[in-house]
C-alpha positions as CSV (number, residue, x, y, z in Angstrom):
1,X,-1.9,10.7,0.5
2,X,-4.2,8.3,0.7
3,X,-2.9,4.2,0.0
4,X,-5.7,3.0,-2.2
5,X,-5.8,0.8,-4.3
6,X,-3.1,-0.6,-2.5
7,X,-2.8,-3.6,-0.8
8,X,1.0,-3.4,1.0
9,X,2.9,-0.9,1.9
10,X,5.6,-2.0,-0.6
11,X,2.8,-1.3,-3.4
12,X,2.2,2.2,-1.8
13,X,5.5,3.3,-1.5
14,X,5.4,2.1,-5.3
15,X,2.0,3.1,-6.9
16,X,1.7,6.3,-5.3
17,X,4.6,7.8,-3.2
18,X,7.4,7.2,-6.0
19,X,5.4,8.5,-8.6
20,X,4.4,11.6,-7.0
21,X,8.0,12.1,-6.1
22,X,9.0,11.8,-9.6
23,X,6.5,13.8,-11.1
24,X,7.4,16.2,-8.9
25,X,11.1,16.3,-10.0
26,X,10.3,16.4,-13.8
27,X,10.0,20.1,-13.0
28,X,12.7,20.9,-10.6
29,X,16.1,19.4,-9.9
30,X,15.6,19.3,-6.2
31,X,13.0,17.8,-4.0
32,X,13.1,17.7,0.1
33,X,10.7,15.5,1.7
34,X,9.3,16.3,5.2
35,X,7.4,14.3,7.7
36,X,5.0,15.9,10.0
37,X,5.9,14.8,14.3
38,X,3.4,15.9,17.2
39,X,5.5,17.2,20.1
40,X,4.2,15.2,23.8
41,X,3.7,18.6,24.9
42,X,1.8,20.6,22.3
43,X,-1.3,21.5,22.1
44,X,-1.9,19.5,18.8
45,X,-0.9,16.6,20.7
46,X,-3.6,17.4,23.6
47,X,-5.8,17.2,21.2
48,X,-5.0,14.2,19.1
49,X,-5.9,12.4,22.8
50,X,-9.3,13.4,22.6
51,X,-10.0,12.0,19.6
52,X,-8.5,8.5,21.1
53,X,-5.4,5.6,20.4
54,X,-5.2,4.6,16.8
55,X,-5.3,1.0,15.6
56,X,-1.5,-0.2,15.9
57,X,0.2,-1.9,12.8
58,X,3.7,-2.9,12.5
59,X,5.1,-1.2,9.1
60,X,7.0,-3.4,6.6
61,X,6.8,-4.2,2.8
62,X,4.4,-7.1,3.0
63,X,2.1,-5.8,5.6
64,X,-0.9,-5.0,4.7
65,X,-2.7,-1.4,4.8
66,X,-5.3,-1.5,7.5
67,X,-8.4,-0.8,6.3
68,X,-9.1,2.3,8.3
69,X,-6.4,4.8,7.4
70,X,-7.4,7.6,9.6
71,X,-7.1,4.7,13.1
72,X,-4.0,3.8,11.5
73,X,-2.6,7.3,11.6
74,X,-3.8,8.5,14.7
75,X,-0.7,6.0,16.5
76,X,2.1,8.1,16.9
77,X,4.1,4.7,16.3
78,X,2.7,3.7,13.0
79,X,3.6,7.1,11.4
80,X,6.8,7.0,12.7
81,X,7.3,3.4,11.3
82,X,5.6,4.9,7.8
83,X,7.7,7.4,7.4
84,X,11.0,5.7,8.1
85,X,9.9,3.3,5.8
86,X,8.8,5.9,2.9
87,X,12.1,7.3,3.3
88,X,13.8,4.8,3.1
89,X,12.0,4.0,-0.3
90,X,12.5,7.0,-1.5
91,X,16.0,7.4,-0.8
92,X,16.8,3.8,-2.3
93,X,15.0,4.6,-5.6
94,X,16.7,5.3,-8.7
95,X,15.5,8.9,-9.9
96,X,17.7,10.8,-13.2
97,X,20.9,11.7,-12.5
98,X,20.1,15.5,-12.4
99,X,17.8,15.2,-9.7
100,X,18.3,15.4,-6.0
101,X,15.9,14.1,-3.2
């Protein structure tokens, strides 16, 4: 999912990851969230070096979203630093009592 209009990654955790999440869970009681990892030695990943390195960005609440989201993605790093961090947003938020993430 794309980040804009937002300007940290606090603010996309919190305009567009936890609402998705919860609309998601007004219809079900149970959600599981799953990240995406290239393997060094798959073919995807022999790929993904053709297209070149990605622009590297350290991942915290007050950084803020690089400009070009496709660069930013493309470093192995920065998704693993995203998706630690979305999960750990996710896991920390309060959603109803029925639900289970």
């Amino acid at each position: 999912m794309k980040p804009l209009p937002s300007m940290t990654f606090q603010e996309y955790a919190r305009q567009i990851i936890l609402p998705y999440t919860e609309k998601e869970l007004e219809a079900k009681m149970r959600l599981d969230v799953v990240f995406d990892e290239y393997r060094k030695v798959s073919l995807n990943s022999c790929t993904k070096e053709k297209r070149g390195v990605g622009l590297r960005r350290k991942v915290s609440a007050s950084t803020k979203i690089p400009g070009n989201w496709n660069d930013f993605l493309r470093d192995d790093t920065n998704k693993e630093e995203l998706f630690h961090y979305m999960a750990d947003e996710i896991v920390s938020h309060s959603f109803a009592p029925r639900n289970q993430v």
